[in-house]
C-alpha atoms as one frame of an Amber mdcrd trajectory, in Angstrom:
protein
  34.180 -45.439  -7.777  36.853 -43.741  -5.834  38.589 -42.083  -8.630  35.490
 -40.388 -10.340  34.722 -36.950  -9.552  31.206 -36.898  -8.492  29.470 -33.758
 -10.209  27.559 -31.683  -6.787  23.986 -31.983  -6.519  22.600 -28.650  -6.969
  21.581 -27.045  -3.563  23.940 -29.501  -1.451  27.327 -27.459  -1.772  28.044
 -23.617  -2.256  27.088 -22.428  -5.431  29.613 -20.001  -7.375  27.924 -16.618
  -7.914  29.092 -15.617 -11.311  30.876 -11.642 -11.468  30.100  -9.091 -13.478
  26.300  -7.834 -14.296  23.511  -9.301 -16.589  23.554  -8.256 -20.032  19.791
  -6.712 -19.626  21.170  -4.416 -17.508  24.151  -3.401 -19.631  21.209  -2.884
 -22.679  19.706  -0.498 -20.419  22.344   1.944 -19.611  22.724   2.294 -23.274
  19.280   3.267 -23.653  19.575   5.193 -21.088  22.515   6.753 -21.970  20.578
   7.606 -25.399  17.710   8.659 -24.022  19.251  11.759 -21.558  20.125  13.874
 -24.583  16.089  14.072 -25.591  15.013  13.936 -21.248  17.923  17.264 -21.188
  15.712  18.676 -24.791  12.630  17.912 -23.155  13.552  19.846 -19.743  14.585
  22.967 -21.471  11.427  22.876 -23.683   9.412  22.483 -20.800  11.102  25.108
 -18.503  10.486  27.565 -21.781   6.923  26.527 -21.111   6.740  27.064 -17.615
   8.247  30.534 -17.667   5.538  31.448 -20.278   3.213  30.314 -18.368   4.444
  32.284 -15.246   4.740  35.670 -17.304   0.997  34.413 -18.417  -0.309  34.103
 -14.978   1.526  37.440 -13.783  -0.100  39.913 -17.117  -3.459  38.772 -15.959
  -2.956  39.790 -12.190  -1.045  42.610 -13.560  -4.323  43.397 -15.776  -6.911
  42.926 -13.179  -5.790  45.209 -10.878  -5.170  47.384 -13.621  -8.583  47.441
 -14.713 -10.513  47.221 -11.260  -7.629  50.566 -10.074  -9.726  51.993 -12.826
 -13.834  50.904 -12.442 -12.749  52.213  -8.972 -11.708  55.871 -10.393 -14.780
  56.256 -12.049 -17.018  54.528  -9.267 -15.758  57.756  -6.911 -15.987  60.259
  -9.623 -19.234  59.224  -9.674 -20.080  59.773  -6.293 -17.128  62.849  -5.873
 -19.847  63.995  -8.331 -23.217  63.635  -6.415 -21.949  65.083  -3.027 -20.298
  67.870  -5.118 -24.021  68.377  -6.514 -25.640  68.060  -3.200 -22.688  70.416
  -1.428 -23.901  73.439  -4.645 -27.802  72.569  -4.105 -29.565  75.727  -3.576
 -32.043  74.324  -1.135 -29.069  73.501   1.195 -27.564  76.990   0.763 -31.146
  78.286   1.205 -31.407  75.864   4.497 -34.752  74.630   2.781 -34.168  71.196
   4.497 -37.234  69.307   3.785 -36.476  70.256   0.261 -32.370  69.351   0.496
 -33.904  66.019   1.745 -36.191  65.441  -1.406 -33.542  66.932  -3.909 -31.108
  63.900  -2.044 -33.772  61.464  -2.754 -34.013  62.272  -6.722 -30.168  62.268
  -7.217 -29.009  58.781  -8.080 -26.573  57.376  -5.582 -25.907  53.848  -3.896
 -28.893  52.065  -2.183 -29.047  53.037   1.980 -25.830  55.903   1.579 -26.136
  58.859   4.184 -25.956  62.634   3.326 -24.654  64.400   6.448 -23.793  68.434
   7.283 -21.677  69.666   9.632 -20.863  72.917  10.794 -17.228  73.655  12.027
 -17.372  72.096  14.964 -18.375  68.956  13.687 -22.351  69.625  14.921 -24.081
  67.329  12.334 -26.914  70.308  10.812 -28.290  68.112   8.268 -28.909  64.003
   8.320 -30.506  62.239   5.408 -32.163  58.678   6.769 -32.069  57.259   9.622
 -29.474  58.607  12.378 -26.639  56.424  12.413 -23.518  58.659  11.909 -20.788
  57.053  13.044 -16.453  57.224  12.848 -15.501  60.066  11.023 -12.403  60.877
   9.306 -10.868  64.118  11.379  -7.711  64.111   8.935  -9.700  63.803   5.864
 -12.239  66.864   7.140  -9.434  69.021   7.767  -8.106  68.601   4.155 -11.449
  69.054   2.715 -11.454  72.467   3.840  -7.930  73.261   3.657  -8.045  72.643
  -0.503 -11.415  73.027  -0.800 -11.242  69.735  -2.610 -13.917  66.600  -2.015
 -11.680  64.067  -0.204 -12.159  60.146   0.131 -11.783  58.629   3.393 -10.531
  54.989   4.206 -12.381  52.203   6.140 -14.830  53.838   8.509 -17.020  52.322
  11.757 -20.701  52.702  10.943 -23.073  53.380  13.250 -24.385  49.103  13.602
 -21.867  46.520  14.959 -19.722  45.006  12.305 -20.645  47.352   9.501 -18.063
  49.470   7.491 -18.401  52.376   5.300 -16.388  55.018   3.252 -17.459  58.859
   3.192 -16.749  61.340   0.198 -16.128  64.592   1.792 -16.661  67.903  -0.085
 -17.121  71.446   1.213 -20.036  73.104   1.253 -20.002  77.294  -0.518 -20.430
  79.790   2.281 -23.920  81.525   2.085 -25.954  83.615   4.804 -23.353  83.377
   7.163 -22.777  80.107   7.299 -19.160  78.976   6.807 -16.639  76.091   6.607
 -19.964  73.124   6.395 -18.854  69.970   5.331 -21.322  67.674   3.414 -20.824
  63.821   4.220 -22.067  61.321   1.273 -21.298  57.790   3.843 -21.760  54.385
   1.323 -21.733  51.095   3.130 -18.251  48.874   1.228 -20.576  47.022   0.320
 -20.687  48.965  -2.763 -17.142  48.286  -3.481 -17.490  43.931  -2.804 -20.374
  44.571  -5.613 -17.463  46.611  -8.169 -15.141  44.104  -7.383 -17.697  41.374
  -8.430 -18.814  42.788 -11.454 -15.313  43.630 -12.721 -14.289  40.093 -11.474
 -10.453  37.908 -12.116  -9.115  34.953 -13.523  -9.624  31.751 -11.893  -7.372
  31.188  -8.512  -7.028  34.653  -8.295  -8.310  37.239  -5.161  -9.096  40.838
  -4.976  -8.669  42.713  -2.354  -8.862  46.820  -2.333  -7.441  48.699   0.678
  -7.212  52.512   2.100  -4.031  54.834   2.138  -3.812  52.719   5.721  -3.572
  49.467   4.701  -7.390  48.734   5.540  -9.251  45.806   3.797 -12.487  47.667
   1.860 -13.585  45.065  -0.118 -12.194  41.607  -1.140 -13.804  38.445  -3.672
 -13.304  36.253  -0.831 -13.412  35.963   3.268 -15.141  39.862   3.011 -17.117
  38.909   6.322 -13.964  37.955   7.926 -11.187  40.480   6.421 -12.913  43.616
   5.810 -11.671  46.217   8.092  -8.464  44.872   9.300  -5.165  46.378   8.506
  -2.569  44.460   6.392   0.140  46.881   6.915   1.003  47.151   3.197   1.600
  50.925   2.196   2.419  51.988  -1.199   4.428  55.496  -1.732   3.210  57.944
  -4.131   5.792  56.983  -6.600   4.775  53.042  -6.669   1.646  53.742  -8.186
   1.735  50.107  -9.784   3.976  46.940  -9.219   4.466  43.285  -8.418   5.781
  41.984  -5.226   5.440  38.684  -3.037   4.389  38.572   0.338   1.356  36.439
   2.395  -1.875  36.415   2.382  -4.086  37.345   5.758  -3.774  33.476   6.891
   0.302  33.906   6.580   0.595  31.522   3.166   2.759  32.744   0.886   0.925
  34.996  -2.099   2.022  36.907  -5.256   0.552  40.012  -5.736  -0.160  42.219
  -8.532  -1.161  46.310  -7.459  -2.716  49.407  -8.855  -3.521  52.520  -6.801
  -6.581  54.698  -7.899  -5.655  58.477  -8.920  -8.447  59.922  -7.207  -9.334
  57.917  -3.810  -5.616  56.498  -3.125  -6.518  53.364  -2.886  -4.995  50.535
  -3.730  -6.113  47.297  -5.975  -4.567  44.218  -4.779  -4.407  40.797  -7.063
  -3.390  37.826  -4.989  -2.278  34.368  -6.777  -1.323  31.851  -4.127   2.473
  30.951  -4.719   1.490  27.099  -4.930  -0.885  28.078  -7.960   1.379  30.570
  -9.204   4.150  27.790  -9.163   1.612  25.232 -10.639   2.668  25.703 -14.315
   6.304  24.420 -13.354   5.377  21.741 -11.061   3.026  20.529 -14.307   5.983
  20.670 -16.753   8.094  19.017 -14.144   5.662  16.398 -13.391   5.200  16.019
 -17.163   8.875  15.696 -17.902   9.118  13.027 -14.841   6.562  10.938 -16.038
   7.504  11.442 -20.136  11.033  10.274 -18.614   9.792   7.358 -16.540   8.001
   6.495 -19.829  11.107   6.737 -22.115  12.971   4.761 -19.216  10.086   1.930
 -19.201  10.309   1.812 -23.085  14.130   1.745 -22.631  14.077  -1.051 -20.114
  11.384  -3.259 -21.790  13.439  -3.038 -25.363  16.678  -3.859 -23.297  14.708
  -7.094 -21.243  13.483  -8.309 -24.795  16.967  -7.332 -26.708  18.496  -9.310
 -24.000  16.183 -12.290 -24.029  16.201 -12.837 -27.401  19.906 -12.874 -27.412
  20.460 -15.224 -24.381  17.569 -17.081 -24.011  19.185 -20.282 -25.237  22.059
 -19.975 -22.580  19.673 -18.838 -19.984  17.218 -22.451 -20.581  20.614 -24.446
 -20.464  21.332 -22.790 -17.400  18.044 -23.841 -15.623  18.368 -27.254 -16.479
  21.771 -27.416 -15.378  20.552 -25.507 -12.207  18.130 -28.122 -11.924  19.664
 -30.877 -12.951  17.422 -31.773 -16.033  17.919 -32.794 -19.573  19.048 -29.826
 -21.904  17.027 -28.658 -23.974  16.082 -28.897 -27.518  18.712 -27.932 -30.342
  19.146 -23.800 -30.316  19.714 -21.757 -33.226  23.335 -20.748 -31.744  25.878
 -23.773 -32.573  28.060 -22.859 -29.658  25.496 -23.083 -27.171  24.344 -26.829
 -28.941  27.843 -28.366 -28.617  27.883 -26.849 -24.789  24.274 -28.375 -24.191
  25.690 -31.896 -25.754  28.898 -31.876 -23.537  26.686 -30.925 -20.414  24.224
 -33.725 -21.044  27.101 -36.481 -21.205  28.483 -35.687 -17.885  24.596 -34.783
 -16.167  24.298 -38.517 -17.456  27.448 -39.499 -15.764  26.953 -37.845 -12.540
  22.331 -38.884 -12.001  23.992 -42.650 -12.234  26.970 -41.861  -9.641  25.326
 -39.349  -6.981  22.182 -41.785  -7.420  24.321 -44.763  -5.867  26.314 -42.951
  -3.476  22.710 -41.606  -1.994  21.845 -44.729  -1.726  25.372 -46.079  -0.173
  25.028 -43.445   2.481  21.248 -43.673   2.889  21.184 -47.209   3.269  24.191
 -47.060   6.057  22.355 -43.866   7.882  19.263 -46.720   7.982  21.363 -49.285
   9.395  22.925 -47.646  12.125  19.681 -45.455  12.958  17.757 -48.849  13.199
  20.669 -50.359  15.182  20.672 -47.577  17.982  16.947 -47.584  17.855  16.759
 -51.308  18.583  19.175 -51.033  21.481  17.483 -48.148  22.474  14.211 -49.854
  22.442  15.765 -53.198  23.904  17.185 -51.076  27.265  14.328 -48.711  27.839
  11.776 -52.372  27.610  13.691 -53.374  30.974  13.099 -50.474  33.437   9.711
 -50.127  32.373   9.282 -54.063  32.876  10.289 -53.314  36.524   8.620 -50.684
  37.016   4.964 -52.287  36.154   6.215 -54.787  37.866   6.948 -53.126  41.032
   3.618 -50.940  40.578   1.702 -54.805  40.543   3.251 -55.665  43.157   2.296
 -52.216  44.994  -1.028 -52.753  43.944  -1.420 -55.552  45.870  -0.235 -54.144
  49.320  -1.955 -50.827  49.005  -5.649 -50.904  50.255  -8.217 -49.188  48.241
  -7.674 -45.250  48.651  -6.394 -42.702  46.428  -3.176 -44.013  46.263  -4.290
 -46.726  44.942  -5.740 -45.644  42.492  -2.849 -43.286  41.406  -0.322 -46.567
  41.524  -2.996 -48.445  39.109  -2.990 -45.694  36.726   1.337 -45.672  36.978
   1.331 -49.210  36.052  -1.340 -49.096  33.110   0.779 -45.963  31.652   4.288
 -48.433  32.258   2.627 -50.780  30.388   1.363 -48.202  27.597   5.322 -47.113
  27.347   6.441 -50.941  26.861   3.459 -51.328  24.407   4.881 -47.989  22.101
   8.533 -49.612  23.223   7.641 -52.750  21.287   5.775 -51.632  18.165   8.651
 -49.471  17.725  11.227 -52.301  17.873   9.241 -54.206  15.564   8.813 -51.356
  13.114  12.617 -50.978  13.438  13.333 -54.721  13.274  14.667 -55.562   9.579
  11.859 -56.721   7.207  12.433 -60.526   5.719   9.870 -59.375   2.513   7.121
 -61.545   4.046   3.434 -60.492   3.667   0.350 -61.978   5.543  -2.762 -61.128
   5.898  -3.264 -58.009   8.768  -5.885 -56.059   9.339  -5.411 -52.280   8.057
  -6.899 -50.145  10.444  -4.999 -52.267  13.564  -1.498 -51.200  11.137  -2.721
 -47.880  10.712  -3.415 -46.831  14.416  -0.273 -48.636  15.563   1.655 -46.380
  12.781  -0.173 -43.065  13.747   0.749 -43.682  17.061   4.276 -44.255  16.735
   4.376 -41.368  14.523   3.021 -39.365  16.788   5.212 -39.858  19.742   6.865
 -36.726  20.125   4.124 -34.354  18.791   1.485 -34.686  21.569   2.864 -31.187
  22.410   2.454 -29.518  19.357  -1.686 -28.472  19.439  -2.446 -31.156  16.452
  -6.010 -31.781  16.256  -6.005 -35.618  15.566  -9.316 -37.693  14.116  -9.555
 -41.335  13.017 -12.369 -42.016  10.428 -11.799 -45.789  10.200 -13.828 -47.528
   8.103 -15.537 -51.000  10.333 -15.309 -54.596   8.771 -12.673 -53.546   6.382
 -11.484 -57.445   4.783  -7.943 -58.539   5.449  -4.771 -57.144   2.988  -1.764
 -58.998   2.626   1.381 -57.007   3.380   4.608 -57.032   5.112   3.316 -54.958
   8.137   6.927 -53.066   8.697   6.837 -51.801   5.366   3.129 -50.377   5.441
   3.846 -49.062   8.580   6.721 -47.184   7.562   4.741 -45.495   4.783   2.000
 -44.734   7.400   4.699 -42.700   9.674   6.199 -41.331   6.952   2.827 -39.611
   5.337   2.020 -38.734   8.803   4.718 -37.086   9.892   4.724 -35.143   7.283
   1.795 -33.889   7.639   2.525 -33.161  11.011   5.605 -31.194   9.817   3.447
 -29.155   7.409   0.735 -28.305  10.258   2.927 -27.586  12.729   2.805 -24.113
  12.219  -0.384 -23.316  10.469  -3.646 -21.502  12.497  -5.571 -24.571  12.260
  -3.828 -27.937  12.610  -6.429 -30.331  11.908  -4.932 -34.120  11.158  -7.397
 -36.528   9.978  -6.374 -40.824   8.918  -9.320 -42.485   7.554  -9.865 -45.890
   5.748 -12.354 -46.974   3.291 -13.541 -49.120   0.174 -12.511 -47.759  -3.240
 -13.772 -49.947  -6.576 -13.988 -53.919  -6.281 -10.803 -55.712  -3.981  -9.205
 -52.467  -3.095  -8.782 -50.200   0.101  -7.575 -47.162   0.529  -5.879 -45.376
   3.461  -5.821 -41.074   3.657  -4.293 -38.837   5.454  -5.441 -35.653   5.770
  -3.772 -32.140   6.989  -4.483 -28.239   6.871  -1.062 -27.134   6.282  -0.277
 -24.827   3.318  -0.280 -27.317   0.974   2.151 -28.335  -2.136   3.217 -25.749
  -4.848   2.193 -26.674  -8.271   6.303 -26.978  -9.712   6.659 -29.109  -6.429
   3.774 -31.393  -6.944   4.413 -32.350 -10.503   7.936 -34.044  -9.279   6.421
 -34.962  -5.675   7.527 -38.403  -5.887  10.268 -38.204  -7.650  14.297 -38.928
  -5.899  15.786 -36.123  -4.003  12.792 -33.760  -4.449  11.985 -32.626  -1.036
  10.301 -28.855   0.650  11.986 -29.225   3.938  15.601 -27.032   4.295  17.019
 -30.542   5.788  14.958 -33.203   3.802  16.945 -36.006   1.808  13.857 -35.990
  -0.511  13.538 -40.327  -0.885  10.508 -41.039   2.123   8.229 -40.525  -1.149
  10.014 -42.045  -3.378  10.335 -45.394  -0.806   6.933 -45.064   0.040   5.411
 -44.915  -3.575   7.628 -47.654  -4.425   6.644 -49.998  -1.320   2.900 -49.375
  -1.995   2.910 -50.119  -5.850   5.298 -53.274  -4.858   2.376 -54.150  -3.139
  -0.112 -53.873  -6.210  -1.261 -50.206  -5.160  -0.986 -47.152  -5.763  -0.305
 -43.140  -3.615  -1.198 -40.203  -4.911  -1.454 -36.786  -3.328  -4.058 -34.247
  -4.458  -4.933 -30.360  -2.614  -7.030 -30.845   0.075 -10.394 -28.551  -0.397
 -10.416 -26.846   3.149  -6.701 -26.398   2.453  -3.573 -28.595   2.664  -2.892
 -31.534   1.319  -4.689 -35.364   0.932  -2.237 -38.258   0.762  -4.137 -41.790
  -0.774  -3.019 -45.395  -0.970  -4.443 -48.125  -2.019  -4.002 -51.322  -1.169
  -5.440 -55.088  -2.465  -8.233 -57.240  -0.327  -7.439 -60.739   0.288  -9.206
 -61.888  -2.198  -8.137 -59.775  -4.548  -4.757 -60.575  -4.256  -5.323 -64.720
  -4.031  -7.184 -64.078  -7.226  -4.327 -62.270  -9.036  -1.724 -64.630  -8.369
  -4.116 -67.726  -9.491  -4.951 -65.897 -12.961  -0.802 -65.140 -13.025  -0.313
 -68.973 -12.037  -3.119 -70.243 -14.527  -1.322 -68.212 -17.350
């Protein structure tokens, strides 16, 4: 055997990473490569889009403030109109008051406006309703009666906290000596919020009408809270209509759309918020992303199946030389056949050699373990020999007292260390392949117990569920044993770190001349690809593990006419069961196999 090379078990030496990429991947950078001249189509078409969409969005602002720059020219007309009327009215020229006042009342005009008369020195001579003059407009006065024109004034104070109104201005014809009157027709801006909601703009849009000054008027939304302050925008004569970005009153970032009315001055606004305003592009982009992530999917599943279909029959003979299994079936490819043939004689070759040098090396790591343990055992039985001595002997000078006491329990846990001393010697001591007849729950505790030696640290909740006047087995007691420790310290290894660590050995009756020992933990339990090869050589879940204490196990137990199985355990974890033949049961098998 020294000139055969000995083919590596897989996971016990360095495996060589192959270079180079997978051929999936090369599939998909063609597709990919493929697919960016349609993504680069696709981004131009919807860009095209977008911009439509934009010069959509801006037409409509451009459109509403066209149109509500207009309702507003003929809503003052209207009332340039009716204070002209009132300003001509005989009965004020006459100074017939009572019948100015009913002439006001027939003349249509907006719900709770004001008439007012002044003289020159702003003395108000007439007042229609109740008295509640309030701001007036000095600069707009003094214009009315420079031209002789009805002027508009901006944003005014009325008379009641909070409330805003407009005036048209006209002069009143001189007559009886009266000259230079100005007649005051004050409407709340109310009026204007009700033009602006009757003319109404697109969706996500705002309107917003302001004074030469910059003044809110009247606006579709936040009127309670805007209406009167000044937003500092001014247009020139000259900029009678435009486009322009800027913010809105709460400092986001707005596009706006403008008109100014001929007659009043004022101004129209249209406000789209930039993030609606940029909404069409973010759509196209977001539709282009996700049509690309599509195409790319579509690209990379095609390439995945392309690429299994093509090496599927390498990849299988892969795994199974990966995990050291049989090839597979014949392939459709002859190449990979005669590859799968060659690889199968020398997997043969090398099960048969790594098989016995395991069990060289296994065997001699056995040997000298046992050895050390034995001399371990052998040395460590003599100190604690003298030392129960020498506590017996103390015992028998001390009077009674604590001490006492304290030296009895020294030499009852001396004689509990020789006791684990022992059963470990004789667990270590070479079996001769005898069986007799033994009681199984005295073999089982005495296992446990040495199995559990160094865990009494580790938090493991630990129950016996021994069934009472179980009938003598025959077995060699070493070997039973060891499969006891073994199953338990497993278990022990896979509780060790789980939240509960619950650890439970029970014995019972199973069918006619059998019993059957379990072992019960809470650990995570056994993966299904693990548990279908559980007992097989070399198959092992711990980084470290050889993988043969269930393989040696199973075979001990079923070379005692038994069987061990492991099945999931319902609370979680794992159940380990063996069975084992009565005493009678075995007598009676080897008369029928004598008799035959």
């Amino acid at each position: 055997m020294h000139g055969l090379p000995l083919t590596p078990k897989p996971g016990r030496s360095a495996k060589v990473r192959p270079t180079g990429r997978p051929l999936a991947w090369h599939l998909g950078l063609l597709c990919a490569a493929l697919l960016l001249p349609v993504l680069a189509l696709e981004g131009f078409l919807l860009g095209s889009i977008a911009s439509g969409e934009r010069a959509r969005h801006e037409a409509s602002a451009r459109e509403a403030a066209r149109r509500i720059a207009v309702a507003l020219d003929r809503g003052v007309a209207t009332l340039g109109a009716v204070a002209e009327v009132l300003a001509t009215s005989d009965h004020l020229l006459a100074d017939d008051l009572d019948a100015f006042r009913r002439r006001v009342q027939q003349l249509p005009r907006p719900s709770a406006a004001q008439v007012i008369v002044r003289d020159e020195a702003g003395h108000i001579l007439i007042e229609t309703g109740e008295a509640r003059a309030g701001e007036r407009d000095l600069s707009a006065e003094a214009a009315a009666r420079r031209t002789e024109r009805t002027q508009f004034t901006g944003a005014l104070h009325g008379a009641s906290p909070g409330s805003w109104e407009f005036a048209v201005i006209t002069p009143v014809p001189e007559r009886g000596g009266m000259s230079d009157r100005l007649l005051s027709l004050r409407v709340s801006v109310g009026e204007l919020g009700a033009l602006l909601a009757r003319e109404g703009v697109p969706p996500g849009m705002v309107a917003t009408l302001t004074d030469r000054h910059g003044t809110v008027l009247a606006r579709t939304r936040d009127a309670e809270r805007l209406v009167g302050m000044r937003t500092g925008r001014l247009l020139t004569p000259d900029d009678p209509q435009g486009w322009r970005r800027g913010t809105d009153s709460d400092g986001a970032p707005v596009v706006l759309a403008y008109a100014r009315s001929e007659l009043a001055g004022w101004t129209a606004w249209v406000l789209i918020p930039e993030a609606a305003f940029a909404a069409p592009l973010r759509r196209s982009l977001l539709a282009m992303a996700a049509l690309g992530l599509l195409f790319a999917a579509l690209a990379a599943l095609l390439a995945v199946s392309f690429a299994r279909w093509i090496t599927r029959p390498i990849s299988v003979l892969a795994q199974a030389a990966a995990r050291g299994e049989a090839a597979a079936a014949p392939t459709p490819i002859r190449e990979v056949n005669a590859l799968a043939e060659a690889y199968e004689a020398a997997r043969v070759e090398a099960q048969r050699l790594r098989d016995a040098q395991e069990e060289l090396r296994h065997v001699a790591r056995l040997n000298e373990m046992g050895a050390l343990a034995a001399a371990l055992a052998h040395e460590i039985n003599q100190p604690l020999t003298a030392a129960s001595t020498f506590a017996e002997a103390a015992l028998r000078l001390l009077p009674e007292s604590p001490a006492r006491e304290a030296m009895q329990e020294a030499a009852d846990q001396a004689v509990h260390a020789g006791a684990i001393v022992r059963r470990l010697r004789d667990f270590l001591a070479a079996s001769g392949g005898e069986r007799s007849p033994a009681e199984l729950n005295e073999v089982v505790r005495e296992a446990v117990s040495l199995a559990l030696a160094d865990a009494r640290d580790r938090g493991i909740a630990l129950r016996f569920d021994l069934a009472p006047d179980l009938p003598e087995v025959v077995v060699d007691r070493v070997q039973i044993a060891q499969v006891v420790v073994n199953l338990v310290r497993n278990a022990v290894e896979a509780i060790v770190d789980a939240p509960r660590r619950d650890l439970v050995v029970s014995t019972h009756r199973v069918g006619v001349g059998l019993l059957e020992v379990r072992i019960s933990d809470t650990g995570s339990g056994i993966e299904p690809e693990i548990a279908a090869r559980l007992f097989a050589p070399f198959v092992t879940t711990k980084p470290g593990g050889m993988g043969v204490g269930l393989a040696i196990s199973r075979g001990i137990v079923e070379e005692h006419g038994g069987r061990l199985l492991c099945a999931p355990n319902p609370g979680g974890g794992s159940v380990f069961r063996f069975t084992l033949p009565v005493v009678t049961a075995v007598t009676a098998a080897e008369e029928a196999s004598h008799a035959g």
